[in-house]
N, C-alpha and C positions, 0 to 999 in steps of 0.2 A: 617288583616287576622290572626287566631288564628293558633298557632306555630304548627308543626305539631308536633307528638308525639315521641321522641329522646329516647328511651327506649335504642336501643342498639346503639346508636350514642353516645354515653359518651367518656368523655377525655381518649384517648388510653394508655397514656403512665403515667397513675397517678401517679402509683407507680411503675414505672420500675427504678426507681434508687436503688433503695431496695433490688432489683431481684438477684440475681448471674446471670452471663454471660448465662449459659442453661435453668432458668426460664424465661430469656428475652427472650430470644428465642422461646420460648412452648409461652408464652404471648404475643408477638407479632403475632405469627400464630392464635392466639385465640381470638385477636382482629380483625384481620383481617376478619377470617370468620365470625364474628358477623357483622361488617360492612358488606360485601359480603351477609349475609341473609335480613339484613335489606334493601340494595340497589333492591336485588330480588323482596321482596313484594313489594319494590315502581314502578318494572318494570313491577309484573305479574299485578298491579294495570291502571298503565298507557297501557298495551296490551290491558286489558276488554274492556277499554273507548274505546281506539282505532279501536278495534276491530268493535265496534257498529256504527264506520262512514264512513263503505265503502258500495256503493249503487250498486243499482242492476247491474252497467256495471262493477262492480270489481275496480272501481276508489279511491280512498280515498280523499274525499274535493271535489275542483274544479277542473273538469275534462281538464279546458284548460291548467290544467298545470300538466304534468304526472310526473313531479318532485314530486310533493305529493306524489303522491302513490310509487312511487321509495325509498324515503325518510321512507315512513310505513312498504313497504316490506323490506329494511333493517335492520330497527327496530324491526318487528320480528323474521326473519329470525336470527339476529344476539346477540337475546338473548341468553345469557348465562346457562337459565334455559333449553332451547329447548331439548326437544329430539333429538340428529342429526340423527335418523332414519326416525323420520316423520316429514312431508312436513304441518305447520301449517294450520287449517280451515283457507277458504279465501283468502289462499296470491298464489292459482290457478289462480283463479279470477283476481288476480290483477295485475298478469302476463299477463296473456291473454288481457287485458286492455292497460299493458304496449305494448305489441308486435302489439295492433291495431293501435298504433301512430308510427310505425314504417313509416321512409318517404325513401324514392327513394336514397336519397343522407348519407342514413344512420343513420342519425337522430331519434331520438324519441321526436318530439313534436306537437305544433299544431298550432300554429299562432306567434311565436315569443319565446325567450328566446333559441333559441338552443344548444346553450354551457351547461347552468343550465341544464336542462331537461335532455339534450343526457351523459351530466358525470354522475349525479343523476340516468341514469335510467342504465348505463354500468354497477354501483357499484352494485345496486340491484341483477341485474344480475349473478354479478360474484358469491353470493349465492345457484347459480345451476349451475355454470362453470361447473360440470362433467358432464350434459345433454345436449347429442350432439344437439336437439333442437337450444339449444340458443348461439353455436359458431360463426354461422355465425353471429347475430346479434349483438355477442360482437365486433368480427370485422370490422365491415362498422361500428359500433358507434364508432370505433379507431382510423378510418379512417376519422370518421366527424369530430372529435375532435381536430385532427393533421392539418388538413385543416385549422381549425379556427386559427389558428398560426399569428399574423399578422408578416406582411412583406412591409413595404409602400417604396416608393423612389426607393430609389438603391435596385435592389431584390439583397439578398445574403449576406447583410451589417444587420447591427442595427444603419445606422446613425441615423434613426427614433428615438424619446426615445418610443415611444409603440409597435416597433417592439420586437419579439420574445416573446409579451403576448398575450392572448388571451382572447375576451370581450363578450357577451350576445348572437352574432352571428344577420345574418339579416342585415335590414336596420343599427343596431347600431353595428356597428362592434368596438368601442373603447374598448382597453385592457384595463381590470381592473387586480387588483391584486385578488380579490374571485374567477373572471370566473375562472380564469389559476388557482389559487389553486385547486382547481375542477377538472379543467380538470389534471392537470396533478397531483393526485391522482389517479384519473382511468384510467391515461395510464399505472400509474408506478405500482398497483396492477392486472390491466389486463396482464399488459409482465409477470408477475410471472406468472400467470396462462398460458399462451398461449405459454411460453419459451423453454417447453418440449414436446409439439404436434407437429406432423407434419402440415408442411408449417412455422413452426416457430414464432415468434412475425408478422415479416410485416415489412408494414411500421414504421417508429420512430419521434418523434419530434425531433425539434434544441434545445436541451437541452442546449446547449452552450445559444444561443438566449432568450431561456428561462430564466436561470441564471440572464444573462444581466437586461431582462425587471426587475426582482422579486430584483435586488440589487437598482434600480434605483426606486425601490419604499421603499426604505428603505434610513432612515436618517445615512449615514456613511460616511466616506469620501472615501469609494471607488466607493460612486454617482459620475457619471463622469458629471451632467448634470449643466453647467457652471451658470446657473442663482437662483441654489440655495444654501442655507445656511441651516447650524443646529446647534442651539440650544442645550445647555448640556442639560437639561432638556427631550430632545428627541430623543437624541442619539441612536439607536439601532433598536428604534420601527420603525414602516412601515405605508402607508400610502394608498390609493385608488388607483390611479394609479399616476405618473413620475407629477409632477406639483399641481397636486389637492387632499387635503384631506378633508375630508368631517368633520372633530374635530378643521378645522378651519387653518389658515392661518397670518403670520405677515412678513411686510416690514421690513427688517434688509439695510440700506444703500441702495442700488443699486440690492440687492437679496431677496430670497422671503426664508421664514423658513417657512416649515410645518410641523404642529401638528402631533404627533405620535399617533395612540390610539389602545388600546386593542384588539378589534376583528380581525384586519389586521395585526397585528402582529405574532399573531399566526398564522393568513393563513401564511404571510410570514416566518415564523421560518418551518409551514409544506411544505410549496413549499419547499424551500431551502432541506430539509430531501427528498423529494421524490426526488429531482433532483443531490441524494447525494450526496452534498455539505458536505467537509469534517465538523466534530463535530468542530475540532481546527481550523478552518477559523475562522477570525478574526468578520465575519457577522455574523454569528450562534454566537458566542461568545456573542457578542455586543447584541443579539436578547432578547437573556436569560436573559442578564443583566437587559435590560431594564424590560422585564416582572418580571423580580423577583420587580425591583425597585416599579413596578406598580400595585403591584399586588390587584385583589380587586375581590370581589364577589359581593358587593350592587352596581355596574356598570358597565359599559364597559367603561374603563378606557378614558378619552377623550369623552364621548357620552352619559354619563350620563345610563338614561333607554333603549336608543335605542340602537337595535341592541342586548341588553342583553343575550338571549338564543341563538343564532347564536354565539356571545363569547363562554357563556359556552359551547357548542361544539366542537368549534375549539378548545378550552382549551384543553378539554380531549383529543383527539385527536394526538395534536400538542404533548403535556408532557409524552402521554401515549407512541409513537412510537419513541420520543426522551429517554426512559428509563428514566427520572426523573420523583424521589420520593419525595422528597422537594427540592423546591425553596427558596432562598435566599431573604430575605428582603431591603428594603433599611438600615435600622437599623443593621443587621448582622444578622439577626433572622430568623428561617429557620420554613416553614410551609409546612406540609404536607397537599397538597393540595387536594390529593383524599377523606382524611376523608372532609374537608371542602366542595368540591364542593357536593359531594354528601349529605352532609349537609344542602346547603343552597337549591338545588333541591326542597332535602324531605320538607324543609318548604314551599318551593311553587307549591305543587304538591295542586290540586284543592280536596274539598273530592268526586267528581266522577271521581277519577285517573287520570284526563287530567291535562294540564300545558297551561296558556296563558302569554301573557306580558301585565300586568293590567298597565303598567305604559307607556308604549308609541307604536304606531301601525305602525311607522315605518317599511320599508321591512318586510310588512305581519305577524309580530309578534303580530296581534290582531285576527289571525288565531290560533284556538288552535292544529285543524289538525297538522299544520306545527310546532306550537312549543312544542306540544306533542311529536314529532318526534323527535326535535331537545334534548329534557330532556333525551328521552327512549337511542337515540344513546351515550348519553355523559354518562349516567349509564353503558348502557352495556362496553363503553370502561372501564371505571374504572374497574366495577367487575372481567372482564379478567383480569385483571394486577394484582389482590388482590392473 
């Protein structure tokens, strides 16, 4: 694929050693919004395409899964170029769409995946949080979401290791470490919104519980879960869920080490921030570490191609709500990661504005719907932060 055009993507800091103390200053801010214009056209680029693949029900993609379109209207809604006066062409539509999968039990989906679907489509939501419309449906989907908690054996305990996560919903109830990132994003951004109305938040998860699952999927020694081992090598990072990682696994003696990889880590560094885990806990410490150690743009560390734009997301995300500006290397060396993500983006933006994973189709990333969504949200997080 021919590179895409870096005009104002150039090395930020060429010559800021040169600078005095208040040209760095003025040039750092000048860089900045030079990155921040270029991210925009890559956004208002990716919006056009986007825009061109929602059908006539207001859906975007495949309608059995309303996470799509959840996923589209926050990528609109949450561009930074938006007018916040007007309500963009189309994303009525997609609302309306959204609120027709609305189910009995609160939920927004349609044959499976309830977890996904119903956080995906909370978060959208909360984009019109001030239209009385859609309060109630933020909370019965607060209330789905809370439900889906698992709790096996002893109720009340975590003797379970998948108690206090939450997994796809449905027939497959197994806690992963994505669903519960998910879900509890949109609990922890929905309480802000719902904390100053009457009737108040609600119900609440077992955040304790929660805690518990999201460390037990992480390689630290404050895993209590007696049959496994870590590895220096993957000390910090996080893994699938409590036993199983999907970047692979090794016999050590009598215990099992698994693989740390990239895109679970971040869920896990954001879990751990929603469920505000202090910064100096020794997990979040450890989490960073490792992502600094690991750090990479040509993979999802541990997984090669797959899962790649799901990474960059959580990336942006994870670093952007954690306030870090550079990350640390394994070497000492400190990389400002917003100019690079947004960098390697723009090289893989397609020329009709969309984004696919040309390199493995793994969890739907041969869907450009879906990873059009996933580029446009990881942009618009950066350009906030610039």
């Amino acid at each position: 694929m021919k590179p895409a055009p870096r005009i104002l993507l150039v090395a930020l800091l060429a010559t800021a050693t040169s600078l005095p103390a208040q040209e760095l200053k003025i040039q750092g801010r000048q860089d900045d919004l030079s990155l921040k214009l270029e991210i925009q056209g890559r956004i208002d680029r990716g919006l056009a395409w986007l825009a061109g693949q929602q059908g006539a029900s207001g859906a975007f993609g495949d309608e059995t899964y309303p996470a799509l379109t959840a996923l589209a209207l926050s990528a609109t809604m949450g561009n930074p170029g938006r007018d916040a006066k007007t309500v963009p062409e189309g994303t009525a539509r997609g609302y309306e769409y959204l609120m027709s999968k609305r189910q009995r039990d609160g939920g927004f989906y349609v044959k499976g995946l309830g977890t996904y679907n119903t956080a995906l489509a909370l978060m959208a939501f909360l984009h019109r949080a001030d239209e009385p419309a859609y309060e109630d449906a933020i909370r019965q989907a607060r209330r789905f979401l809370i439900n889906q908690q698992a709790d096996f054996d002893q109720k009340g305990t975590t003797d379970n290791e998948l108690d206090g996560g939450i997994g796809y919903g449905g027939t497959y109830s197994h806690s992963d470490l994505s669903n519960t990132n998910l879900a509890v994003e949109a609990l922890y951004l929905s309480r802000q919104v719902l904390a100053d109305r009457p009737g108040g938040v609600g119900a609440e998860l077992n955040w304790d519980a929660a805690i518990q699952f999201v460390t037990r999927c992480q390689n630290v020694p404050e895993n209590d879960l007696p049959y496994l081992t870590v590895k220096e090598q993957d000390r910090g990072g996080f893994v699938y869920f409590p036993g199983d990682s999907k970047a692979g696994e090794e016999e050590v003696g009598d215990k099992v080490a698994l693989r740390s990889y990239g895109s679970m880590s971040y869920a896990g560094l954001l879990s751990f921030i929603y469920a505000q885990v202090d910064d100096r806990d020794p997990r979040v410490i450890a989490a960073r570490e490792w992502l600094g150690k690991n750090f990479s743009l040509s993979e999802n560390p541990g997984m090669g191609a797959q899962g790649l734009f799901y990474y960059y997301h959580t990336m942006a995300k994870a670093l952007s709500v954690s306030n870090i500006d550079t990350l640390e290397l394994a070497d000492g060396a400190k990389v400002n990661w917003k100019e690079k993500l947004a960098l390697a983006l723009a090289d893989r933006q397609r020329p009709d504005g969309s984004w696919v994973n040309s390199g493995a189709s793994r969890w739907m990333e041969d869907d450009p719907v879906l990873v059009t969504c996933y580029s446009l949200l990881a942009l618009n997080q950066i350009a906030r932060t610039l």
